[in-house]
N, CA, C and O atoms as a GROMACS GRO file, in nm:
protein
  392
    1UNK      N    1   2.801   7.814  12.134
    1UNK     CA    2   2.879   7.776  12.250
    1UNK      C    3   3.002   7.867  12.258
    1UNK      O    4   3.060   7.906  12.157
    2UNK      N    5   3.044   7.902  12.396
    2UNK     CA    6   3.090   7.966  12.407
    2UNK      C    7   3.272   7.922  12.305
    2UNK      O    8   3.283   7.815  12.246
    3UNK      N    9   3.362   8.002  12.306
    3UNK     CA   10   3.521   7.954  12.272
    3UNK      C   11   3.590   7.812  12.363
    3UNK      O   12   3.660   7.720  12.322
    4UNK      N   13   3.542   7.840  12.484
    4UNK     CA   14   3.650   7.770  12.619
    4UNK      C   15   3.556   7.606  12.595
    4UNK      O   16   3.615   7.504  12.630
    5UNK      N   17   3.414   7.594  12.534
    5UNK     CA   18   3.403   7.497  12.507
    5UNK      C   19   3.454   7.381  12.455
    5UNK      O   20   3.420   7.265  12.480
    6UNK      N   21   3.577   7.442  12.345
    6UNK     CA   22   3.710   7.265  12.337
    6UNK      C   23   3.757   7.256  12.446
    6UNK      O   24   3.738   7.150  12.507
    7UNK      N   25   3.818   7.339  12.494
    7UNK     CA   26   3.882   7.293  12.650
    7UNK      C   27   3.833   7.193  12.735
    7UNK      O   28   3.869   7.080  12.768
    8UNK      N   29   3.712   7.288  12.768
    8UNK     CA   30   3.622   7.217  12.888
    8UNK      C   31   3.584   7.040  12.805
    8UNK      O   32   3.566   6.931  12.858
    9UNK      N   33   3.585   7.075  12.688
    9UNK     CA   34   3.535   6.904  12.632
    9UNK      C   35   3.620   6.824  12.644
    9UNK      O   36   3.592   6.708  12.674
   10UNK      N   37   3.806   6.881  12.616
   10UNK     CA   38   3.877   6.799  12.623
   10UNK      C   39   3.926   6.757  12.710
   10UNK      O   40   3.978   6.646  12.708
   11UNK      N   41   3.925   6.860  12.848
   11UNK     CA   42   3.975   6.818  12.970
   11UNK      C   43   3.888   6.798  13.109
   11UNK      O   44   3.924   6.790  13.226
   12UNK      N   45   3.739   6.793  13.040
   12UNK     CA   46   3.680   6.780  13.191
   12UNK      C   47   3.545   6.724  13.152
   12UNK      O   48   3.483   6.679  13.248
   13UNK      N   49   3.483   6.716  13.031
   13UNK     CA   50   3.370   6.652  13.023
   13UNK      C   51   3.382   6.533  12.959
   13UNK      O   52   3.330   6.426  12.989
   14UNK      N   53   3.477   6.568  12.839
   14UNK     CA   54   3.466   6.382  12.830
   14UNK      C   55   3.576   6.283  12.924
   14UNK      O   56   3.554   6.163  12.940
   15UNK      N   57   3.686   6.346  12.976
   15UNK     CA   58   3.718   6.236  13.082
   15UNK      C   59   3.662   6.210  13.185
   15UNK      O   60   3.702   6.113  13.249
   16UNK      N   61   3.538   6.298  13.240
   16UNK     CA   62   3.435   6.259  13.320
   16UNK      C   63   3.318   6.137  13.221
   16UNK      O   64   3.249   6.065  13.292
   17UNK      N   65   3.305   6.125  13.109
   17UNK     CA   66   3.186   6.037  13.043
   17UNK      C   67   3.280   5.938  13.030
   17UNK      O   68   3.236   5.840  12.971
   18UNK      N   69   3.436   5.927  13.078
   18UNK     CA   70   3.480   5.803  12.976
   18UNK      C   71   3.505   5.670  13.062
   18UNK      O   72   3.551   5.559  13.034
   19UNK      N   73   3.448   5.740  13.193
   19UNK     CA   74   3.519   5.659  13.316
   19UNK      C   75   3.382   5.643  13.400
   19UNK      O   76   3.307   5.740  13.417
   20UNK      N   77   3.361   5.554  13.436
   20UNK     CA   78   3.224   5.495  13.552
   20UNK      C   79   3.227   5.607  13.656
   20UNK      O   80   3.245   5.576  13.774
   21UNK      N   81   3.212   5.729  13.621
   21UNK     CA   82   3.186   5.833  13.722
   21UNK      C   83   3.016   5.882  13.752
   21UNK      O   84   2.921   5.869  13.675
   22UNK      N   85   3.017   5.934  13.872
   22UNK     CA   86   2.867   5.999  13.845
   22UNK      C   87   2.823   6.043  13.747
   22UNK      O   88   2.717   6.006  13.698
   23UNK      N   89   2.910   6.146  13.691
   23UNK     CA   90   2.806   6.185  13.547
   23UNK      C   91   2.824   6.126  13.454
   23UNK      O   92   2.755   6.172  13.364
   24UNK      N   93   2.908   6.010  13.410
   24UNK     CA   94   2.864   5.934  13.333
   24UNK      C   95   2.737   5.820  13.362
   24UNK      O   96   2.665   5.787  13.268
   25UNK      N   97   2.717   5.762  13.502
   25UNK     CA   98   2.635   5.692  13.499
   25UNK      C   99   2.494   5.761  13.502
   25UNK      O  100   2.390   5.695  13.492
   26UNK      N  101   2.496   5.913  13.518
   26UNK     CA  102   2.374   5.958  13.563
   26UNK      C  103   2.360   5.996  13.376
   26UNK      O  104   2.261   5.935  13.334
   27UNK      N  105   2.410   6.054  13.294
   27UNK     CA  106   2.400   6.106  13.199
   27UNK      C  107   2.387   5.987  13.074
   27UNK      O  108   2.299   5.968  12.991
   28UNK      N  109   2.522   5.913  13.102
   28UNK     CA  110   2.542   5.813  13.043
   28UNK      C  111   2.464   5.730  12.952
   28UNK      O  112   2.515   5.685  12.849
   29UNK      N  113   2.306   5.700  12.995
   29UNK     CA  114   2.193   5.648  12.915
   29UNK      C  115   2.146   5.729  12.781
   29UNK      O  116   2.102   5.681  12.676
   30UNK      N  117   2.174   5.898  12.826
   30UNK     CA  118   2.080   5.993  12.702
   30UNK      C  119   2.227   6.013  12.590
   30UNK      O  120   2.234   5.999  12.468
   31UNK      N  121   2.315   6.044  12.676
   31UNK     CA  122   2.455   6.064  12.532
   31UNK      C  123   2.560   6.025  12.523
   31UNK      O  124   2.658   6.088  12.484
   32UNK      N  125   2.553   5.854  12.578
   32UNK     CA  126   2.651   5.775  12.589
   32UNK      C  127   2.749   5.787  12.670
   32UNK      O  128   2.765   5.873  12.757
   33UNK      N  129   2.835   5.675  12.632
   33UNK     CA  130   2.967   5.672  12.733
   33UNK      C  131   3.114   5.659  12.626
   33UNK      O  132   3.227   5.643  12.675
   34UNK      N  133   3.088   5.671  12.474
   34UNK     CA  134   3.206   5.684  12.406
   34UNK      C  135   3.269   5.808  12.350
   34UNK      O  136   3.206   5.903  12.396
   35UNK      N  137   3.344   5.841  12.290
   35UNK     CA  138   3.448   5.941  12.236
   35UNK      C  139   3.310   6.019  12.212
   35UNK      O  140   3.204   5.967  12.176
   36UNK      N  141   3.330   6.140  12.237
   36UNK     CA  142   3.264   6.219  12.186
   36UNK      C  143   3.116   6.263  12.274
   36UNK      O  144   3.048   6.365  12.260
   37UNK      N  145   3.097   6.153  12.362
   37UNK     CA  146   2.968   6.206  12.478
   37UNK      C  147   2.969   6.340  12.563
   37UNK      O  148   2.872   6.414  12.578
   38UNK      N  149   3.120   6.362  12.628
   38UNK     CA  150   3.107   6.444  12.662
   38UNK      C  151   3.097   6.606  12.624
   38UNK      O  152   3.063   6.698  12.699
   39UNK      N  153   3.144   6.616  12.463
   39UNK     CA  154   3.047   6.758  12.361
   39UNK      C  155   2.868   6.722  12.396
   39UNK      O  156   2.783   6.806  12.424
   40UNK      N  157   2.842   6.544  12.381
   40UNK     CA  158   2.685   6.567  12.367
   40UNK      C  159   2.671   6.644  12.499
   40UNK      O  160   2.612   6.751  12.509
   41UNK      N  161   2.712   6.597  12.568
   41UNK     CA  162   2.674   6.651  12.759
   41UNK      C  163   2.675   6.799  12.726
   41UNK      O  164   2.570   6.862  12.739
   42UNK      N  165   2.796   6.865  12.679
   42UNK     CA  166   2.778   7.014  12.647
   42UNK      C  167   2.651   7.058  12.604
   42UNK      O  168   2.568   7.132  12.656
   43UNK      N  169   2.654   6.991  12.491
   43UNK     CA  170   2.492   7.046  12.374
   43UNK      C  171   2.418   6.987  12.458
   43UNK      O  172   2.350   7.089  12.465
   44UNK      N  173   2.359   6.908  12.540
   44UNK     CA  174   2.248   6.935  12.642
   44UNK      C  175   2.225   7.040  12.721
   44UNK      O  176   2.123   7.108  12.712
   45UNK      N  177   2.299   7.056  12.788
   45UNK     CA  178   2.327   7.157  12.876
   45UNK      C  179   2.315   7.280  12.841
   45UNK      O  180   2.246   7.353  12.911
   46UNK      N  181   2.361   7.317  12.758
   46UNK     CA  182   2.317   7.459  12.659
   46UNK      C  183   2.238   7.468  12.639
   46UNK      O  184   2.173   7.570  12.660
   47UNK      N  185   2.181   7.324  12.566
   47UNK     CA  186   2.042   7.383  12.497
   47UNK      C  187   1.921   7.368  12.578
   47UNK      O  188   1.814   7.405  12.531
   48UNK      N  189   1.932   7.294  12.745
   48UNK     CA  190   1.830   7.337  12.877
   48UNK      C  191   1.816   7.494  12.888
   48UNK      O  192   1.720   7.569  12.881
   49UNK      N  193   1.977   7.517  12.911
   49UNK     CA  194   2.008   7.670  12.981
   49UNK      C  195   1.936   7.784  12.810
   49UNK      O  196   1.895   7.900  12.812
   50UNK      N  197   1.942   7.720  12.728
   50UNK     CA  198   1.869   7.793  12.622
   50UNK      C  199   1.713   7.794  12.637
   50UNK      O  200   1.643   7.883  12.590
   51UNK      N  201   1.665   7.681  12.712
   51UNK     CA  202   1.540   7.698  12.706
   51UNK      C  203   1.496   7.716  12.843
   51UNK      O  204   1.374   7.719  12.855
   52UNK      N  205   1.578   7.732  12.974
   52UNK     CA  206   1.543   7.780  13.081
   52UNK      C  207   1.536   7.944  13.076
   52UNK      O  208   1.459   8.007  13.147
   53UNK      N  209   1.646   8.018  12.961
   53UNK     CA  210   1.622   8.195  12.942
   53UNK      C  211   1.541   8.192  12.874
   53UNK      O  212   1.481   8.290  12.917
   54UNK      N  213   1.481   8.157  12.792
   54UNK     CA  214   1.361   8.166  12.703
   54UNK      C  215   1.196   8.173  12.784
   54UNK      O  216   1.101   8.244  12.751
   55UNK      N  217   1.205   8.081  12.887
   55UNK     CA  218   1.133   8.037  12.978
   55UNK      C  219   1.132   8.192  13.075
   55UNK      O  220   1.066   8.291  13.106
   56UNK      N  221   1.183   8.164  13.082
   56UNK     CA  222   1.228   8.292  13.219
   56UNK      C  223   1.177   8.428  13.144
   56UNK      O  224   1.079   8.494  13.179
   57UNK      N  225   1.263   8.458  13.035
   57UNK     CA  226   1.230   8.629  12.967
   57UNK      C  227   1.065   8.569  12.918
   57UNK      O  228   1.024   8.661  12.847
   58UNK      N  229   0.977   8.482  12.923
   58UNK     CA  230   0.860   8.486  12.864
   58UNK      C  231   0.768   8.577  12.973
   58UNK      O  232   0.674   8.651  12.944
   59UNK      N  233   0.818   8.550  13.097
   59UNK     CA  234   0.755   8.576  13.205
   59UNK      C  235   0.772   8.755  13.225
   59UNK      O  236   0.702   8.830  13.293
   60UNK      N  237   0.858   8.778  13.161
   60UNK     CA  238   0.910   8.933  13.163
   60UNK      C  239   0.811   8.967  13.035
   60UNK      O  240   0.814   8.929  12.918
   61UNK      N  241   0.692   9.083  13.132
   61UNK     CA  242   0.615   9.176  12.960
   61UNK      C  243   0.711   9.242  12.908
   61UNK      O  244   0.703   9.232  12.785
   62UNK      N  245   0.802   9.308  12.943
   62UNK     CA  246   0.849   9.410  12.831
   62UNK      C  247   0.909   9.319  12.714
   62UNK      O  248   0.920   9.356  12.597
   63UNK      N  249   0.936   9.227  12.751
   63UNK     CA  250   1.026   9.102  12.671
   63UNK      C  251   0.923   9.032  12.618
   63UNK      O  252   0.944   8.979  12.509
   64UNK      N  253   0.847   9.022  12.655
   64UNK     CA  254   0.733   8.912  12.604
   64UNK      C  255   0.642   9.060  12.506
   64UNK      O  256   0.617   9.004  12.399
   65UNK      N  257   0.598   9.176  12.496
   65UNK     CA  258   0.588   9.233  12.413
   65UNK      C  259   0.638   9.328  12.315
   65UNK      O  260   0.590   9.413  12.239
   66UNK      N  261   0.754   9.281  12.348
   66UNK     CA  262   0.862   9.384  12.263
   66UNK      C  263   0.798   9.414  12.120
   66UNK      O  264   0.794   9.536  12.100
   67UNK      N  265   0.760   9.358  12.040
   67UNK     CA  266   0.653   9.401  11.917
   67UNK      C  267   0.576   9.526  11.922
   67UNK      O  268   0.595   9.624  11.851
   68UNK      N  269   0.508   9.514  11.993
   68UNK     CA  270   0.367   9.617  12.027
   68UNK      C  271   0.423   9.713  12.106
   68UNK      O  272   0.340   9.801  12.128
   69UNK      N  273   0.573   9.742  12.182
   69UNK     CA  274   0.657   9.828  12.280
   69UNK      C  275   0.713   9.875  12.184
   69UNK      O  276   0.675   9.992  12.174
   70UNK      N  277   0.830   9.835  12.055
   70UNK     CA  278   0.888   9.900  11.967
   70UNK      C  279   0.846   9.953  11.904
   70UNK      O  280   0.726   9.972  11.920
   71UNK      N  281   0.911  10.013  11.791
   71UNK     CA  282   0.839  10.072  11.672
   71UNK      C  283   0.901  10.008  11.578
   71UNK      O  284   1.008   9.962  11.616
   72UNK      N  285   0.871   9.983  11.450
   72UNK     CA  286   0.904   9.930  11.348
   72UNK      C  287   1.032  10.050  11.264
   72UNK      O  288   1.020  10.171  11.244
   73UNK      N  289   1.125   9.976  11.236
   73UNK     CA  290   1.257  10.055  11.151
   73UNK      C  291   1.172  10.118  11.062
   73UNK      O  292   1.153  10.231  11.108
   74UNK      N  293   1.123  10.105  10.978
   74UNK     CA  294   1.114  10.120  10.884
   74UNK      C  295   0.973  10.290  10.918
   74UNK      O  296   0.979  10.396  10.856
   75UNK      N  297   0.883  10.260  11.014
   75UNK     CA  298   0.830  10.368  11.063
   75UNK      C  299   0.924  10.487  11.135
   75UNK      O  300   0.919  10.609  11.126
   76UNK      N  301   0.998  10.412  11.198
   76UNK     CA  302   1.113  10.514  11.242
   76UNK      C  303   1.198  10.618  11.157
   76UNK      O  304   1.215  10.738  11.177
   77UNK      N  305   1.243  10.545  11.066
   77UNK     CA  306   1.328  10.656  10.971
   77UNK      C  307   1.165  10.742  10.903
   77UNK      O  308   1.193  10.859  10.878
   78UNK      N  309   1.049  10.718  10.878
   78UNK     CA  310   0.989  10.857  10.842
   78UNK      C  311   0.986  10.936  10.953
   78UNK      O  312   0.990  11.059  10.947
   79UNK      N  313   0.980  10.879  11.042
   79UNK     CA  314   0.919  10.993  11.171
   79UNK      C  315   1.022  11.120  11.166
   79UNK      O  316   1.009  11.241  11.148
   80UNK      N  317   1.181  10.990  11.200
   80UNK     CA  318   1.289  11.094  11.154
   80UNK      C  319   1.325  11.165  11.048
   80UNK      O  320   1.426  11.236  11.061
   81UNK      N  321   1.274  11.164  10.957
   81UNK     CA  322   1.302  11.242  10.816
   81UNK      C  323   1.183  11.371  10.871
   81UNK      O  324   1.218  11.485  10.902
   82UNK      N  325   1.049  11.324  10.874
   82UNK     CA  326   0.958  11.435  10.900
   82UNK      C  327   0.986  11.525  10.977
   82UNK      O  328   0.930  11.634  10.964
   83UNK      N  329   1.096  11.501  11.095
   83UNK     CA  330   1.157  11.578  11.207
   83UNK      C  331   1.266  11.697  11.125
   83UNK      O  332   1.270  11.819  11.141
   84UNK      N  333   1.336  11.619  11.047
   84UNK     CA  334   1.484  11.712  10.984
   84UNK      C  335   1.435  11.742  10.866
   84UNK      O  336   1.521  11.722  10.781
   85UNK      N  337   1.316  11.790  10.812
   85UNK     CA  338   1.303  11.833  10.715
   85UNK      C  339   1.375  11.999  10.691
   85UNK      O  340   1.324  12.076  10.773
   86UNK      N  341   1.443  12.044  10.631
   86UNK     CA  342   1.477  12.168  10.590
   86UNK      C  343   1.358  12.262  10.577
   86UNK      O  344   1.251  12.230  10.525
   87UNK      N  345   1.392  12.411  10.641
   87UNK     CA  346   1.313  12.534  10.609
   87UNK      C  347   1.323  12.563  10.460
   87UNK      O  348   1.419  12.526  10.392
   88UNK      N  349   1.224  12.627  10.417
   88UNK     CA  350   1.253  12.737  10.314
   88UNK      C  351   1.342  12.828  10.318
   88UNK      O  352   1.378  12.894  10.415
   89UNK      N  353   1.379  12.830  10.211
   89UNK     CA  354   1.496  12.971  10.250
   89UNK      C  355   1.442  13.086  10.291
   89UNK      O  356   1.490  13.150  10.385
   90UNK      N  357   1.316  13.131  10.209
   90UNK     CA  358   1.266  13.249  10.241
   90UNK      C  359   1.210  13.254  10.374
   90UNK      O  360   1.162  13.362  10.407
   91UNK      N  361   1.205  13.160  10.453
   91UNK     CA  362   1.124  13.175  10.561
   91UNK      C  363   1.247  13.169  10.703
   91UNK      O  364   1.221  13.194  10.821
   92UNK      N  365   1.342  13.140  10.662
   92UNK     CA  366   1.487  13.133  10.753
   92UNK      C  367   1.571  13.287  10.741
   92UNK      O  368   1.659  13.325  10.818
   93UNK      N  369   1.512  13.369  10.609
   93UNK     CA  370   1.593  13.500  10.592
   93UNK      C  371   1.522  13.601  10.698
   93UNK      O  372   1.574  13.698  10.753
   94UNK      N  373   1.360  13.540  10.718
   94UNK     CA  374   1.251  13.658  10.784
   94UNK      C  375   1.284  13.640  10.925
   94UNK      O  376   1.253  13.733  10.999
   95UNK      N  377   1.343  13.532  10.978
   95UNK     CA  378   1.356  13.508  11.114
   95UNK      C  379   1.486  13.588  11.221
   95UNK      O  380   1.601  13.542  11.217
   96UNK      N  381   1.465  13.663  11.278
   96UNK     CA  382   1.593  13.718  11.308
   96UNK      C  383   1.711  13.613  11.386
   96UNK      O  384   1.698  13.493  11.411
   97UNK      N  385   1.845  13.712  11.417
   97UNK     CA  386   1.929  13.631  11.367
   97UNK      C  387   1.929  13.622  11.525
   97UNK      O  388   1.875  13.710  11.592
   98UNK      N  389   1.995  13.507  11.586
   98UNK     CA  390   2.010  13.507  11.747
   98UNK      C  391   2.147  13.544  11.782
   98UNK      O  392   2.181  13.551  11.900
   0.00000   0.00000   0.00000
């Protein structure tokens, strides 16, 4: 959760759960109506919007196969070593000079 989350808990979600307001009566049944409901209201809410992007990037292939699109670290640094391998000396003296 984001930082501004004490704020928002202390000044706008739980004095909305603590008082017979809409979102307490609409919410009110799943994470109560005492000290502390309106963090639960937070951690709902997050953790929808956590599973509405999850939902959403599934539908995205590049995201949904990022495995089989990447390459593995560990294949990567040989590729790159095989790339910067050093000449021979003798074969860097025969080459003229630019």
């Amino acid at each position: 959760m984001p930082i501004v989350a004490g704020a928002v808990a202390d000044y706008v979600t739980e004095p909305a759960m603590q008082s017979s307001t809409w979102l307490a009566n609409t919410f009110g049944w799943m994470v109560g109506t005492s000290p502390g409901s309106g963090m639960a209201l937070q951690y709902l809410i997050s953790g929808l919007a956590y599973i509405a992007v999850i939902v959403v990037a599934w539908f995205i292939p590049a995201v949904r196969h990022v495995e089989e699109l990447l390459p593995d670290h560990d294949q990567l640094e040989k590729v790159e070593h095989s790339h910067s391998e050093p000449e021979p000396a003798e074969e860097r003296s025969l080459q003229p000079a630019a």
